[in-house]
N, C-alpha and C positions, 0 to 999 in steps of 0.2 A: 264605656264598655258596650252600651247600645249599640254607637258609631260601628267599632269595630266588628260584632257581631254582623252587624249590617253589611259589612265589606265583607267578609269573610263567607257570609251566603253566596253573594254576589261572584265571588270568584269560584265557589265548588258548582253554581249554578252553570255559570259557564266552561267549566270542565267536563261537564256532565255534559252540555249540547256539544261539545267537540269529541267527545270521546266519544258519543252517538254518534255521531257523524262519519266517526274516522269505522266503526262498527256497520254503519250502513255503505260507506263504500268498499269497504271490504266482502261484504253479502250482494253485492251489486248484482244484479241481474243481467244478463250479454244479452241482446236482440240477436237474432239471426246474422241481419249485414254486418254486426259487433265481429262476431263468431265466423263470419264465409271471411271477413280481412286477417284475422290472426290465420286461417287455416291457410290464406294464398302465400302468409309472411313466414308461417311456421311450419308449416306440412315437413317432414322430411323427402318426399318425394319432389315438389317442387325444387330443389335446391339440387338435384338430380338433372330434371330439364333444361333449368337456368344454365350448366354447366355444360350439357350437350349444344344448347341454342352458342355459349360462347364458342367450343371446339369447331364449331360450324362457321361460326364468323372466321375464327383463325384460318378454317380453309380456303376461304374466299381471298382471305391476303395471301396467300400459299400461292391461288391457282394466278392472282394479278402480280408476283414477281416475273423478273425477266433472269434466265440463266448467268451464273456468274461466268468472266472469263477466268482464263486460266494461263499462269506465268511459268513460263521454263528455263534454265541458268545451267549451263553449262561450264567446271571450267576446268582444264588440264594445262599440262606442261609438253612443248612440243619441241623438235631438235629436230634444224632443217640438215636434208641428208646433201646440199649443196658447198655448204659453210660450216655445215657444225654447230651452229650458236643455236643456243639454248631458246626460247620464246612461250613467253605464258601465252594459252589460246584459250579462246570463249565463244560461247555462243547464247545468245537471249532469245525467248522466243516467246508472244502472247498469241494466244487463240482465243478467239470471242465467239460462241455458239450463236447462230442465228435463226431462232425460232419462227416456224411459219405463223402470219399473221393470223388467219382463220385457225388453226390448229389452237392457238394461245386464246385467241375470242372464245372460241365453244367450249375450252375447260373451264375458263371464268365463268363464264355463263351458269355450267353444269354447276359449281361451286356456291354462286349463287341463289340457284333455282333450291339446290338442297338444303341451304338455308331458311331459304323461305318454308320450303317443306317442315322443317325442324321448330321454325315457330309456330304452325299452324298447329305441329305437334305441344307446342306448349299450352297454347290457348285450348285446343280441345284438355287436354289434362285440368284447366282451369274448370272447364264446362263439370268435367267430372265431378271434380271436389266441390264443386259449390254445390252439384246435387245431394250427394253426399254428408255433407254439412246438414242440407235441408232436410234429410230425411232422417237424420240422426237427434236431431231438432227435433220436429214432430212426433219421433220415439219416444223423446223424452215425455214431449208435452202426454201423449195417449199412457204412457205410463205413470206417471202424475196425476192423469183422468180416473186411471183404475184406483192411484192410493185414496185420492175421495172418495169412491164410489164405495171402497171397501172401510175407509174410517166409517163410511154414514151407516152401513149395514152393518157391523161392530155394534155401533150407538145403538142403532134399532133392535140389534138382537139380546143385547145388557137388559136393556130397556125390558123386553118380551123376557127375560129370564128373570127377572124381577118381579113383573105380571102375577110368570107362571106358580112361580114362590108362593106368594099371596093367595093364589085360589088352591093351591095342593093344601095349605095350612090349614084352610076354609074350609074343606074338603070339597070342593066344588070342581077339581081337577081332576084326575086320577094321578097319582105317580111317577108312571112313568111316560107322561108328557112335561116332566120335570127331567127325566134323563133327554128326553128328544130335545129340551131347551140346552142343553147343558154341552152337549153333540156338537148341536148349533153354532153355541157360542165359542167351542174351541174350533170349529171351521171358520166361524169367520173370523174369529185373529189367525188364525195361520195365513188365511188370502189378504188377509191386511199386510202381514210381515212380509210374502212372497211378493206383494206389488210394491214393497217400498225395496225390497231386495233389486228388482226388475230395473227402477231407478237409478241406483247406484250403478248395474251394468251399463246403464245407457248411457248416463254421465262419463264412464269411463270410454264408452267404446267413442262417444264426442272428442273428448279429450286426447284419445289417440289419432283422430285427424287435424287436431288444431299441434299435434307433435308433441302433448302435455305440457301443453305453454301457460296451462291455468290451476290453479290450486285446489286441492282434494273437494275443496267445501265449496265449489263455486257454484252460480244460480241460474236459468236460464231466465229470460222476458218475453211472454211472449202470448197469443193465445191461438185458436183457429179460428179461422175467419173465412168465409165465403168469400169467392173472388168476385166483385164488381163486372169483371171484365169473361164476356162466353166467346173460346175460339171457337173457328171453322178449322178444316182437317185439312179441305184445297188450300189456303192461306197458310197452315203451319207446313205441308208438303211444298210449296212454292218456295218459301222463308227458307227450308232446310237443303233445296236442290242446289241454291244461289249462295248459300253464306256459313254453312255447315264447313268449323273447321277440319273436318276430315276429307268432306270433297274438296276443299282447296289444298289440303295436304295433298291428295293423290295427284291432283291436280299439277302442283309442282313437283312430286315425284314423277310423273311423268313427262314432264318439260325438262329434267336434270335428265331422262334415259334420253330425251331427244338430243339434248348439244351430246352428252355422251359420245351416242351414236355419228354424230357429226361429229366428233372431235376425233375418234378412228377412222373414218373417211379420210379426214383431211391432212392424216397421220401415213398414210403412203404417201402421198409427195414427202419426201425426207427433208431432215433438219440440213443445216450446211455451217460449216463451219470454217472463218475468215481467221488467217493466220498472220503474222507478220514476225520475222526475225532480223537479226544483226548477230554478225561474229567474223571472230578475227582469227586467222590461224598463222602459222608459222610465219608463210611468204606472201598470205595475201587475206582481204580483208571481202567479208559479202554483207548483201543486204538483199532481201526480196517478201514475198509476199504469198500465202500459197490460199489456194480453197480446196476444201472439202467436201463432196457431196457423196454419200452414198448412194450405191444402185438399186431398186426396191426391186431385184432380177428376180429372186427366188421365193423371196417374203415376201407378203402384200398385205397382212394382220387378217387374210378373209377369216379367221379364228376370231378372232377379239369383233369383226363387224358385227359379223353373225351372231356372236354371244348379245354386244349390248341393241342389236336390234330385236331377240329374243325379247331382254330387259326391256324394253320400250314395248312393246306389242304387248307383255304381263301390267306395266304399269296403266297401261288406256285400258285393259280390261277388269285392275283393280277401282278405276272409278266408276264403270257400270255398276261390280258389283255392290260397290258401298252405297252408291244409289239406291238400289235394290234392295238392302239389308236397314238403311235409313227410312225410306220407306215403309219396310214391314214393321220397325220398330214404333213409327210414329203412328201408325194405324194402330197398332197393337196399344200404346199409353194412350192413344184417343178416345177409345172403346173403356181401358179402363177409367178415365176422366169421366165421361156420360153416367159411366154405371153408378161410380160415386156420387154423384152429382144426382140422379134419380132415386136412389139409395138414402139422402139424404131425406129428399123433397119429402119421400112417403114417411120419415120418421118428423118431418117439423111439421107434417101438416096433419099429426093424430096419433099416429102412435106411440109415440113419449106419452100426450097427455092420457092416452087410454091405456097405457101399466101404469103409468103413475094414481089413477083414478081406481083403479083395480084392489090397487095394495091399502089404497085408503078405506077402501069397504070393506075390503077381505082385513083388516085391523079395526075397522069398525064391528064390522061381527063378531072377532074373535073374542073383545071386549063383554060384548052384550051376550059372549055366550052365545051366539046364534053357530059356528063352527067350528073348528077345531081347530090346533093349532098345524097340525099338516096343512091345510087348505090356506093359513094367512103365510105359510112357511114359500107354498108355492109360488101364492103372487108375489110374496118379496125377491123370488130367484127368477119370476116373467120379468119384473121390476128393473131388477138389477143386471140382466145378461140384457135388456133393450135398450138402457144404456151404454152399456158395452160395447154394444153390435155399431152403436150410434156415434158412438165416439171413435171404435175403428173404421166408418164409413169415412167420416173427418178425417181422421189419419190416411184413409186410401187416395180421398183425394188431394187432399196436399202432396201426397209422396207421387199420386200420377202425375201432378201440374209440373213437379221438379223432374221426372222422369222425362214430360216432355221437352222441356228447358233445355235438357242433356242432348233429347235424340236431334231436336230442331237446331239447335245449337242460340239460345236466348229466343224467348218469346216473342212476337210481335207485336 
């Protein structure tokens, strides 16, 4: 019986560490990079792009066909008026379009070039969601920051309403710093409830960029962390002139208005088209050969020129502008980057420890009776909003670092 007893531990012991197991990877926590792959695989928007990027390919095979020819069959019953006799007649005829060679280069081309345009348009969309990601992330994390902040002052204020208890009994209190504690303590469960409410949105609104690929109860991994690495603003401006999917997008939307433009140029000289037939009639039988060219006398497209040299002359001046607006944008997240980053330095280098130093005196007095509870009420609200402040400086700079990620287009 021992034995079996023995086996029997042994097999719920190991039930226990797998059913742990399968419990822990179910609570699993997503890192960031976890979280930017499901959002590139799951997004609904991306599967949007992907779909464009393909229709853009098809046009490229659209603009590299060559014209189909064209077959014609004639056939009737004929009755020669020399003889009389009856005779089946026909005639066959193929036309084969002959498109000008420059004319079929510069649509290819344009086909092309807009191609290219369309994926540069995917990859910035990429730049987007991953900032996105990041900042919904960090959300998370600064709202997670406040549900400690507000469990630990909960603690503290139970704690101090308990205090207060003890000396009102004692008479060493007056009363009604018995209702001040009581105030207290239902405010700070409400900002406890309200920060872990704040959570659940942010989870949610996460979820709605990964396309709610993840289960109601999932976790994130993750903490803030100071970047190792200080940019310069000429280096991320330099980085973002040269490799920013959006100036290469304009970039090829303005090289598709060029062949455009040269593909109506080269659309007055006319197409021509090479015929060839056979047929037979009554009394006698032919064969020949014919061409076709139209005369460009009245038409010459200077409508359609005009138009897509318009198109071209908007497209060189949409890459100024995006210069322009990249530029101000990356000035603008660098400036936010600094502040954080300075914002920082002055709370790790004292002022944390001097609220935190504050609230332990101003609790040490309240103790010994030396002040009152409004006054230790205060330092735990200096206490707790320079935390806050500190944790939202963290949060600002992580969301400016992805902000600039977005406008540069990747870091350098």
């Amino acid at each position: 019986m021992r034995g079996k007893s023995s086996i029997f531990f042994i097999l719920v012991s190991l039930l226990y560490l797998f059913c742990s197991d399968v419990i822990a990877e179910d609570k699993k926590g997503y890192t960031i990079d976890e979280l930017i792959s499901i959002a590139l695989e799951k997004n609904p928007s991306m599967a949007v792009f992907k779909a464009n990027l393909e229709a853009s390919k098809a046009d490229v095979v659209s603009a590299r066909a060559y014209p189909n020819p064209e077959v014609e069959f004639q056939g009737v019953s004929g009755k020669s008026l020399e003889t009389g006799e009856s005779k089946g007649e026909y005639s066959v005829g193929i036309s084969q379009p002959v498109e000008r060679p420059a004319k079929r280069f510069f649509r290819r081309k344009e086909a092309e070039a807009g191609a290219g345009a369309i994926e540069k348009d995917v990859e910035d969309f990429r730049l987007q969601l991953r900032s996105e990601v990041k900042k919904a992330f960090y959300q998370i994390l600064l709202n997670k920051k406040a549900v400690e902040t507000a469990k630990e002052n909960l603690r503290i204020v139970e704690e101090l309403l308990k205090t207060v208890e003890v000396r009102v009994r004692a008479g060493e209190t007056p009363e009604f710093e018995l209702v001040k504690a009581h105030v207290e303590r239902l405010r700070a469960d409400k900002d406890f409830k309200r920060a872990e409410n704040r959570v659940i949105v942010s989870m949610t609104t996460l979820n709605a960029l990964l396309g709610n690929a993840l289960k109601d109860d999932f976790d994130i991994a993750g903490t803030f962390e100071l970047p190792e690495k200080r940019y310069e603003l000429s280096i991320l401006l330099s980085y973002a002139m040269e490799r920013h999917p959006l100036i290469l997008k304009t970039g090829k939307e303005a090289e598709a208005k060029y062949f455009s433009l040269e593909k109506e140029k080269a659309s007055i000289s006319p197409d021509i088209t090479v015929s060839g037939f056979s047929g037979r009639e009554t009394d006698k039988e032919s064969y020949g050969v014919s061409l076709s060219i139209p005369i460009p006398l009245w038409y010459q497209r200077r409508g359609e020129i005009a138009r897509a040299f318009a198109d071209k002359t908007r497209a060189e001046a949409e890459i100024y502008k995006i210069r322009v607006e990249l530029s101000r944008a990356i000035t603008e997240e660098y400036q936010n980057y600094l502040i954080a980053l300075d914002q920082i330095n002055v709370f790790e280098k004292g002022l944390l420890k001097q609220a935190e130093e504050a609230l332990r005196i101003a609790d040490l007095s309240y103790r010994l009776g030396e002040s009152n509870l409004l006054e230790f009420l205060d330092a735990q609200r200096v206490n707790r909003s320079t935390l806050a402040e500190y944790y939202q400086s963290l949060f600002e700079l992580e969301t400016s670092i992805a902000s600039l990620e977005r406008t540069v287009g990747e870091l350098p």
